[in-house]
N, C-alpha and C positions, 0 to 999 in steps of 0.2 A: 314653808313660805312665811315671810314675817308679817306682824296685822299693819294694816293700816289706818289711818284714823278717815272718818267717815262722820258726816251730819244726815241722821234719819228723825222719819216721823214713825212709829211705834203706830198707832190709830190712826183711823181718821179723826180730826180734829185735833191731835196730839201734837204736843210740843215738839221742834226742833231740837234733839241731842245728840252733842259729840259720843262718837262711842269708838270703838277700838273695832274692828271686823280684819279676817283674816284677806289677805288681798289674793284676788280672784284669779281664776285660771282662764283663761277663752276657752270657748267652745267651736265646732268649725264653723267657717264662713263666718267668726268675729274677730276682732282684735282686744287687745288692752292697752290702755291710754294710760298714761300718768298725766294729769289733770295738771294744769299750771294756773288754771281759771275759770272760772263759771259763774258767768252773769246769772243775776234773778230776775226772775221775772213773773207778773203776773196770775201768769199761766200756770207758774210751780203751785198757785194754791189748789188746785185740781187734787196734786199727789197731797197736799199739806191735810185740807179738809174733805176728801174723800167725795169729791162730785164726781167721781166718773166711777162706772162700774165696772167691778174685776179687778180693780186694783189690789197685789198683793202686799200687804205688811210686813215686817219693816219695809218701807220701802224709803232711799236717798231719793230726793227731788234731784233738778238740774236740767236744764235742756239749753243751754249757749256754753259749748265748754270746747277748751280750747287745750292740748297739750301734744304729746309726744309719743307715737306707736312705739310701749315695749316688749310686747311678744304679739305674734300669730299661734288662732287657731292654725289646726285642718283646715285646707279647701279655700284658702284665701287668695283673693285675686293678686296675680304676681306684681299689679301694679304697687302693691302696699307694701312698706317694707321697714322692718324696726329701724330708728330714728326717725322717721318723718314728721313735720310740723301737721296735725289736722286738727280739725273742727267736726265736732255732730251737733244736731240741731234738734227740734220739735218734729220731726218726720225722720225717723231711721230708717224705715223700711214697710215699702208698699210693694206689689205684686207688678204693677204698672202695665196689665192684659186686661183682667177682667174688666166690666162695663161701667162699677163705678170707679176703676181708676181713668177709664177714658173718659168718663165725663169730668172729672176733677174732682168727683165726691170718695178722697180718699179716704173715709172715717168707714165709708161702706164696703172698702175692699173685700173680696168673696174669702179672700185668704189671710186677712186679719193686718191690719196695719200695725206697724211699730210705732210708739213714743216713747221718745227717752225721757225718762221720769217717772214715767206712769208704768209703760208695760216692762220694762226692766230699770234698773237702778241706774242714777243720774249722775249727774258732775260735782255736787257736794262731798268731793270724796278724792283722797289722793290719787284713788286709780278706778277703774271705770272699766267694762267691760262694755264695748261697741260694735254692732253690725254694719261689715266693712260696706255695705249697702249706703249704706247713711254720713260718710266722709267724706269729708270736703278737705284740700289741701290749704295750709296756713300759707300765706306770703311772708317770706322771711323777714320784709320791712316790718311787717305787724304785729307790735308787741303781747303776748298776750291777755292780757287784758283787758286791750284798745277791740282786739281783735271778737272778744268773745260775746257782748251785747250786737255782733252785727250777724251772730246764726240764726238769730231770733228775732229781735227788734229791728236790727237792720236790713236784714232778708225780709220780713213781713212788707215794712215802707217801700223800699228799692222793688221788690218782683210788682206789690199793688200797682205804685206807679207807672211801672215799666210795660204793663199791661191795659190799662187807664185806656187806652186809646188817642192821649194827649202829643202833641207834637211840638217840636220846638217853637216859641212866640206863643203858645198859648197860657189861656192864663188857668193856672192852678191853684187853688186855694187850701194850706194846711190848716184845718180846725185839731187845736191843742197843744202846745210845743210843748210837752212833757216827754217822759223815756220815750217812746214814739217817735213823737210832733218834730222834737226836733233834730232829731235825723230826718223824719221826711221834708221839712224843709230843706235841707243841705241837699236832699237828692234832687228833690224837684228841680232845684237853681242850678246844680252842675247838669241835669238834664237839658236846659237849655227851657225852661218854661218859666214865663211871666209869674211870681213866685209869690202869694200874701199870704201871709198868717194871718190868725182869727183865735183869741185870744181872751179872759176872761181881765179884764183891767187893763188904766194905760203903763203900768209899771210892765206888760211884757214885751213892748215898743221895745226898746233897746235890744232885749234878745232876739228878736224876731229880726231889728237889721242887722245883727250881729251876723248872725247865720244865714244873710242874702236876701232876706224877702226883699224884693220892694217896694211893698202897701203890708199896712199892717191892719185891724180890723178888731175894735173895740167893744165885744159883744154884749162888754154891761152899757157901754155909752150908746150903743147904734146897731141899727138893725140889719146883721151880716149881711141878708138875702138881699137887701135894698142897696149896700155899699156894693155887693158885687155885681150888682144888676149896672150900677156907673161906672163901675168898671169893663161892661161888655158881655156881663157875664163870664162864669167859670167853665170849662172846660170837663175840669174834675175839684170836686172836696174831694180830698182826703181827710176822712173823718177818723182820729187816732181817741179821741176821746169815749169816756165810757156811760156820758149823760145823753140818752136819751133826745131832751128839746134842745139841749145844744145842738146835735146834728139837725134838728127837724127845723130850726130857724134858717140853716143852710140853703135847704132845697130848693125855694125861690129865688135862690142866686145864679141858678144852672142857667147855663146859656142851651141854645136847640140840641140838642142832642150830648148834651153838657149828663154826668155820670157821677151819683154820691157811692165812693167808695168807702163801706162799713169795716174798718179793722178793730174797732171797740164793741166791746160785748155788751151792749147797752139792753136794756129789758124790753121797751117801747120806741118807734119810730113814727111818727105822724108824715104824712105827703096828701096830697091833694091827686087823685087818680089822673084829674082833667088836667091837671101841668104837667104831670109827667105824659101822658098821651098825649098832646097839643102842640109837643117840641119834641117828640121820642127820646126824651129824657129818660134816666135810668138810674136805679139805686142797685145796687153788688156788693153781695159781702167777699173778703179778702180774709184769709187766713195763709201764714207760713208760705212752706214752699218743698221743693225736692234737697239734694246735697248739690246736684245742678244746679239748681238757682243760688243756693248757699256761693257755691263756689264763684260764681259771676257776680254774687255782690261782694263778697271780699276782694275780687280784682277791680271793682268798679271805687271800689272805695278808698284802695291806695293810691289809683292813678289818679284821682281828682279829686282827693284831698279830703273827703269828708271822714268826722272822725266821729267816735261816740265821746260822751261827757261822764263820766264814770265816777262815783266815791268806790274807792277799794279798800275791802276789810278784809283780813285773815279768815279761815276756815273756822274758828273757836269763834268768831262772833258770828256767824252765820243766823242765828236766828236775831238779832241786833239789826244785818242789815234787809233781810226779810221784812221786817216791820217797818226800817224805814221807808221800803219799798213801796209795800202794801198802804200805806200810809200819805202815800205821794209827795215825803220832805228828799226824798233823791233826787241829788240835782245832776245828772238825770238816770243813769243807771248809779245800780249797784254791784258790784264785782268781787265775787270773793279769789282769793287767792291760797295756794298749798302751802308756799315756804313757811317754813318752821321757825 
């Protein structure tokens, strides 16, 4: 089998390098992907700087990758089958019996959860070895690379909302339109809810009606919690951001039984006990999703138009656009791509 080129991390803390690796065989009950895409994200610095335990070295980051099944293991469900368009995501495979998958605490699974990145090798890589568990089919309209920030960025937004308890006229507030933000804007407004952004400066006015808001929310000018209180209160934040008192200025904008949903991995969160018990208000953290929910927000996103915003770099810059990721100058994903 001939090698293929491949971007790994060597340590933890270790640099992003192209390297040459021989290209992989599947094993049963997986397939292999020829990769046409793989969004960055965030989350890839887990595998980058070794925050999670067990992680093995070398190990390819990647968890939003989009391409093209070229062989089956063993024992692969008939529904899969060489050429098809799919996607895997941050959740490849959970047990979905045991007690912490029925509570939704999948990281506790009795039988060990799958991520792609972390527990096997990711989508920085011409080809990929994937647990048919964890696929989600591509829409043929979706380019891949439009396609591949919505396994991750756009499944986290879309499932949060879509769960929110929020219903159409209400009003929904996004705090941050960055890689996130502004997809969950776009969701919000094709959901059918009263839609404002919240925002750091008034230069992010234009983006925020670009993408449907309409109130937008000036958090160095005005006090979020007080503009959303004139506005009848919020429904739901969605809080995509990863500052702490950004979120916590929010919380007094909840309307009675109004919900701050945490998708940013902020250190600290301030709330007032007495407001949130006094309206049965409520704060939630949101993380990912199944290949089920993957798969419902890729249909959710061709048919009503919402797109991601993407800089796309070839595979040999991959640590290039890691940084500019990490760095928050992406406007607003980052996307690498395999062609040569």
């Amino acid at each position: 089998m001939p090698n293929m080129r491949a971007v790994q991390v060597s340590r933890p803390g270790g640099p992003l390098e192209l390297v040459e690796r021989p290209i992989p065989e599947p094993a049963p009950g997986s397939v292999r992907i020829k990769v046409q895409a793989c969004g960055i994200c965030h989350s890839d610095a887990l595998s980058k700087e070794g925050h999670m335990p067990g992680i093995q070295y070398p190990r390819i980051p990647g968890h939003e990758v989009v391409g093209v099944i070229d062989a089956l293991g063993p024992s692969v469900p008939p529904r899969w089958a060489v050429g098809q368009r799919v996607g895997i995501g941050w959740h490849a495979w959970h047990c979905g019996y045991c007690d912490a998958c029925r509570r939704g605490d999948f990281f506790a699974c009795q039988t060990g959860v799958q991520v792609t990145g972390l527990s096997f090798d990711g989508g920085y890589a011409e080809y990929m070895i994937a647990p048919a568990t964890g696929l989600a089919l591509i829409p043929a309209e979706l380019p891949a690379a439009d396609a591949a920030p919505l396994m991750c960025a756009g499944l986290t937004t879309f499932n949060a909302l879509r769960h929110s308890g929020a219903r159409p006229g209400d009003l929904v507030a996004v705090l941050g339109l960055g890689g996130l933000g502004h997809l969950g804007v776009q969701y919000a407004v094709k959901m059918g809810f009263v839609t404002v952004g919240i925002a750091r400066g008034k230069d992010k006015e234009p983006l925020a009606r670009q993408l449907g808001a309409s109130h937008y929310i000036d958090s160095q000018a005005s006090d979020p919690a007080a503009e959303l209180t004139k506005l009848g209160g919020a429904k739901v934040v969605l809080a995509t951001v990863t500052h702490g008192p950004a979120m916590s200025a929010t919380v007094g904008g909840l309307a009675p039984h109004g919900r701050l949903m945490v998708l940013g991995a902020a250190d600290t969160l301030q709330a007032s006990p007495f407001f949130l018990l006094s309206g049965r208000r409520a704060i939630e953290g949101w993380y990912s999703g199944t290949s089920i929910d993957a798969q419902d927000t890729l249909n959710f996103s061709l048919h009503s138009g919402v797109r991601s915003m993407n800089e796309v770099y070839p595979l040999e810059k991959a640590a290039e656009a890691y940084d500019c990721m990490m760095s928050g100058k992406a406007r607003f994903r980052a996307v690498l791509t395999m062609g040569k």
